[in-house]
C-alpha positions in Angstrom: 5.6 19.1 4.1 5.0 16.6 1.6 5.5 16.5 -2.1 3.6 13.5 -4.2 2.1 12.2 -6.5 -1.2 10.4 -6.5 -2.4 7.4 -9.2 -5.7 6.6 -9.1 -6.4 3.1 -10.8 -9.8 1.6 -11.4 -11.0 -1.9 -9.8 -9.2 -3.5 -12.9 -5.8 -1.9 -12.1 -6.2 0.7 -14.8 -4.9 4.2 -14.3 -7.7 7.0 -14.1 -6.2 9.7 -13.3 -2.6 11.1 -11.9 -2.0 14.7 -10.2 1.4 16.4 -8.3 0.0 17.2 -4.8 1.6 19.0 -2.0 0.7 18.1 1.6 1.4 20.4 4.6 0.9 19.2 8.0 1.2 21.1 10.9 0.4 22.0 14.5 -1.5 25.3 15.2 -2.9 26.1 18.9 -3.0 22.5 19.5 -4.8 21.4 16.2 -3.4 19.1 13.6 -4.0 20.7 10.4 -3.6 18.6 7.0 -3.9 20.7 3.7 -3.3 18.5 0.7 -3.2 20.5 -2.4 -4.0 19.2 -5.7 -1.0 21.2 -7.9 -2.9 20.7 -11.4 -6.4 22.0 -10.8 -5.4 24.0 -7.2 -8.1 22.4 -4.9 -7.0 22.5 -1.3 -8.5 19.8 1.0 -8.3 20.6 4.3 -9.0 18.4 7.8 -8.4 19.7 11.7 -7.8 17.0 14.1 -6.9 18.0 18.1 -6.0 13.8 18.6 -5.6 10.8 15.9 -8.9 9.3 15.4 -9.9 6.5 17.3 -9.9 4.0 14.0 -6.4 5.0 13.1 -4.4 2.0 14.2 -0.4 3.9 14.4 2.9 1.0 14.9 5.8 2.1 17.3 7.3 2.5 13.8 5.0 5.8 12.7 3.5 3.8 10.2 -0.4 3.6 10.3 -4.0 3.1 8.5 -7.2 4.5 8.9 -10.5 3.3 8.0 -13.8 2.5 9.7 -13.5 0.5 12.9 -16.2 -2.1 11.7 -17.3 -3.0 8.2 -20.0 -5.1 6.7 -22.2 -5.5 4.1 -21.8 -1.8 2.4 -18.7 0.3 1.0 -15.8 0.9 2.6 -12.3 2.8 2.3 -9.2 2.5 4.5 -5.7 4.5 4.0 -2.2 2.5 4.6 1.1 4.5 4.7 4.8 3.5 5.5 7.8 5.8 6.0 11.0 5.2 5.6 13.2 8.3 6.0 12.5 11.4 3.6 9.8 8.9 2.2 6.9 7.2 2.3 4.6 5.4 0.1 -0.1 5.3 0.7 -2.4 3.5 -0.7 -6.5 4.4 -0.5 -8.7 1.6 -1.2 -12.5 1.9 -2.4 -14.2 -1.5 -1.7 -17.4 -1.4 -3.0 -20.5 -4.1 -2.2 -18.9 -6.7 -3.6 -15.3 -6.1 -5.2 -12.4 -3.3 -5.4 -13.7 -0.1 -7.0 -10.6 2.0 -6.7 -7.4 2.0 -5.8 -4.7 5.3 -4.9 -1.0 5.0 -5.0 0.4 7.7 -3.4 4.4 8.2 -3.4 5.4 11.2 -1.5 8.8 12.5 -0.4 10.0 15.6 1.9 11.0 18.6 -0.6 14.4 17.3 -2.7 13.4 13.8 -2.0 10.5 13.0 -3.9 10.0 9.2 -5.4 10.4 8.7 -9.2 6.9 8.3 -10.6 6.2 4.8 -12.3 5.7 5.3 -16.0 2.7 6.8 -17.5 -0.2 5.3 -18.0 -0.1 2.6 -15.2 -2.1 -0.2 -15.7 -1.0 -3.3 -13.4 -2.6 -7.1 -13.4 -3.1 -8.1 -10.3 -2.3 -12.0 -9.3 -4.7 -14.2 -7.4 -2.7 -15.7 -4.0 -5.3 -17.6 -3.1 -9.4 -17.6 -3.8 -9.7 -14.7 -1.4 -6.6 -12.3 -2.1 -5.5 -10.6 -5.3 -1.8 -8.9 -4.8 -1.3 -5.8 -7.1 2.4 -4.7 -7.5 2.3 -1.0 -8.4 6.3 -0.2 -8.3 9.1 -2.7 -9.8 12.0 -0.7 -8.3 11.1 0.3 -5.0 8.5 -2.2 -4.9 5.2 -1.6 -3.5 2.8 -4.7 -3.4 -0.9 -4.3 -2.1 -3.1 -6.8 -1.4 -6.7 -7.4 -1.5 -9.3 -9.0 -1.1 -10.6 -11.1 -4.6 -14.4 -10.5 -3.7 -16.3 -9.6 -0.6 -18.3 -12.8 1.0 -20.6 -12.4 4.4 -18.5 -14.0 7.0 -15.2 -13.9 5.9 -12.3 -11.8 7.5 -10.9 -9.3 5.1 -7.3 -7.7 5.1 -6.0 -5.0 2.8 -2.0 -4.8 3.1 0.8 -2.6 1.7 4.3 -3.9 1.1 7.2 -1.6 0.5 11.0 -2.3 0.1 12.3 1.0 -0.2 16.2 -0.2 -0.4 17.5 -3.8 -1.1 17.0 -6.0 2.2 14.8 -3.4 3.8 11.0 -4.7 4.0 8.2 -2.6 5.3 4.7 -4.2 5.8 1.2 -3.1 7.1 -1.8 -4.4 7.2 -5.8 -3.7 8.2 -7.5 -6.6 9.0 -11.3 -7.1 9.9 -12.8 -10.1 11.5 -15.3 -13.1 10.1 -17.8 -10.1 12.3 -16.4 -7.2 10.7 -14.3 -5.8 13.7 -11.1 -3.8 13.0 -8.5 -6.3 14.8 -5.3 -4.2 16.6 -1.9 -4.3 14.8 
């Protein structure tokens, strides 16, 4: 069991929207069910799984992502999380045709553990690294850094990561990374 909270920023880093959820995950008859609960408006979405899906790349470290297992020229949407301990920290990012549409923060602790939510409303600036990546810090104090891509272009690899130092000196890092073809590429 999981309590959270998710942010939901626009492509500009502006905050949207911003709900308490509660996420139970458990094993029944061999199935993996996942019920995430939305605690403002009470909508429940559910998902059975018997095995991970095949596009969900897991570390040795229980950390993993999930998103198609080839892009191209269309939308797509992947899922990062780390853990560390009682906690763990997601992100969901929308790319559309051309440019980030959306992106989720998700900070999520086991009952009596749940992360202190950044100040209301969020809005971050992201910082260009280079002319293909934009990095978007969404905590100060544990930090949590994503980074994107700055636009979409045929032919170019694309990675989305997630950074997380949940105590001083502690570093957790995962990233999804596509080839110049569009191929998911292994951890």
């Amino acid at each position: 069991m999981w309590q959270g909270l998710f942010i939901r920023l626009d492509g500009q880093g502006r905050e949207r929207e911003r709900f308490d959820s509660h996420l139970d995950v458990a094993e029944r008859q061999g199935t993996i069910h996942a019920d995430l609960t939305n605690r403002s408006s009470g909508t429940v979405r559910s998902m059975q799984f018997d095995d991970p899906p095949a596009e969900m790349q897991i570390s040795p470290a229980g950390h993993w992502s999930l998103g198609p297992d080839r892009i191209g020229a269309w939308p797509w949407v992947c899922e990062l999380c780390l853990v560390w301990g009682e906690q763990r920290r997601r992100i969901v990012v929308r790319h559309g045709l051309t440019d980030l549409e959306s992106l989720v923060l998700v900070g999520e602790g086991r009952p009596g553990h749940e992360p202190t939510p950044p100040a209301a409303p969020l809005q971050v600036q992201p910082q260009i690294v280079d002319p293909h990546h934009r990095r978007w810090t969404l905590e100060q104090h544990p930090s949590v850094i994503v980074t994107t891509m700055a636009g979409r272009e045929p032919g170019l690899p694309e990675v989305v990561s997630l950074l997380w130092e949940p105590e001083p000196g502690i570093s957790l890092c995962l990233s999804r990374r596509y080839d110049q073809f569009g191929l998911l590429q292994p951890l």
